[in-house]
N, C-alpha and C positions, 0 to 999 in steps of 0.2 A: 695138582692144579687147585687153585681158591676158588672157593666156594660163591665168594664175592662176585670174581671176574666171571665165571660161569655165568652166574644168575644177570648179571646185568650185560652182557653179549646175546643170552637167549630172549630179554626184555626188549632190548634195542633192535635188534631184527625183527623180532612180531612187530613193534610198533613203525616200524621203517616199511617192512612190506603193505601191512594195514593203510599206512597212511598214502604213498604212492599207489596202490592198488583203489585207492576214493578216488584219488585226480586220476587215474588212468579211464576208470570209470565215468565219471563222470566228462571228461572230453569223446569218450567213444560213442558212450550215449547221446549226449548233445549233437554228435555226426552221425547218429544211425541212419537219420532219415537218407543219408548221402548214401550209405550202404541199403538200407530196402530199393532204392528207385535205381540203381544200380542193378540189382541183381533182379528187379521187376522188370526192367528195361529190357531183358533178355541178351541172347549170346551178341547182338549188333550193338549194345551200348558198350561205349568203349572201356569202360572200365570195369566190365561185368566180371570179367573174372577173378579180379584180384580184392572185388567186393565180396567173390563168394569165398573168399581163407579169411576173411575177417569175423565171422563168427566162430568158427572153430581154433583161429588161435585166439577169442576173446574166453573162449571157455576152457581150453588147455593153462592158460593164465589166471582166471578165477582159480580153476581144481590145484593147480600146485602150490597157488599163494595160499587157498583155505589149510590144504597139507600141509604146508612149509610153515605157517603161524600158529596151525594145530599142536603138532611135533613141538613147537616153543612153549606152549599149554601145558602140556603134557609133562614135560622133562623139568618144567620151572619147580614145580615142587621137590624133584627127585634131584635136585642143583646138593643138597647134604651128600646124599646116598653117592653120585657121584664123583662129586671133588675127590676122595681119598683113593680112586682109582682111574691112576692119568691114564690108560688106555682105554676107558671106555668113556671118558670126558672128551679124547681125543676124536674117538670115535662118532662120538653125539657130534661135537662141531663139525667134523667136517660133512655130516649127512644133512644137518642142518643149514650150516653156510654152503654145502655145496646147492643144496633145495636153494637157497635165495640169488645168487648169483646166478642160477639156473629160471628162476623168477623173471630177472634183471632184463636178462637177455631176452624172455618170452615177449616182457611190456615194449622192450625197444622193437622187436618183427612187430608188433601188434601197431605203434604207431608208425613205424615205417610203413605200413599196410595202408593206414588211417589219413597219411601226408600224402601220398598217391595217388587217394579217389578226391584227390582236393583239384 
């Protein structure tokens, strides 16, 4: 595997998660207040309970974006040490791409959750 494509595959997903993960941010924050008086409102507001999985899939979402961009940190130096051995290059992408795909889907439950208490 090239060294090349390694390095800028594990560049372009940190900066791809990083950058989606601001605007995911930043619209859920802008909507909290819609998630606290939801879930202040108690069990009778209607949409209490699907305001109370909006925090904990907003933080399973942080935690695997931070891992998943971490891992891209991590490994971007070692993009040499790698290349000259396709099974553990292979092995890097798919735990890497599979962490982001696995991101992907987190952000979309997360706004699906988010379009809901709208």
């Amino acid at each position: 595997m090239v060294s090349t494509a390694l390095f800028y595959t594990l560049s372009t997903i940190a900066q791809t998660l990083a950058g989606v993960l601001a605007i995911l941010l930043a619209v859920v924050l802008y909507s909290f207040t819609r998630v606290t008086d939801a879930i202040h409102g108690g069990p009778e507001h209607p949409h209490h309970e699907r305001a109370k999985r909006v925090r904990p899939q907003l933080r399973w979402a942080v935690r695997l974006s931070l891992i998943d961009i971490g891992l891209c940190f991590v490994v971007l130096p070692l993009t040499p040490v790698l290349a000259p051995c396709a099974a553990l290059a292979v092995g890097t992408f798919v735990v890497i791409i599979g962490g982001g795909i696995w991101c992907l889907f987190l952000y979309w439950r997360l706004m699906a959750s988010m379009v809901e208490l709208l």
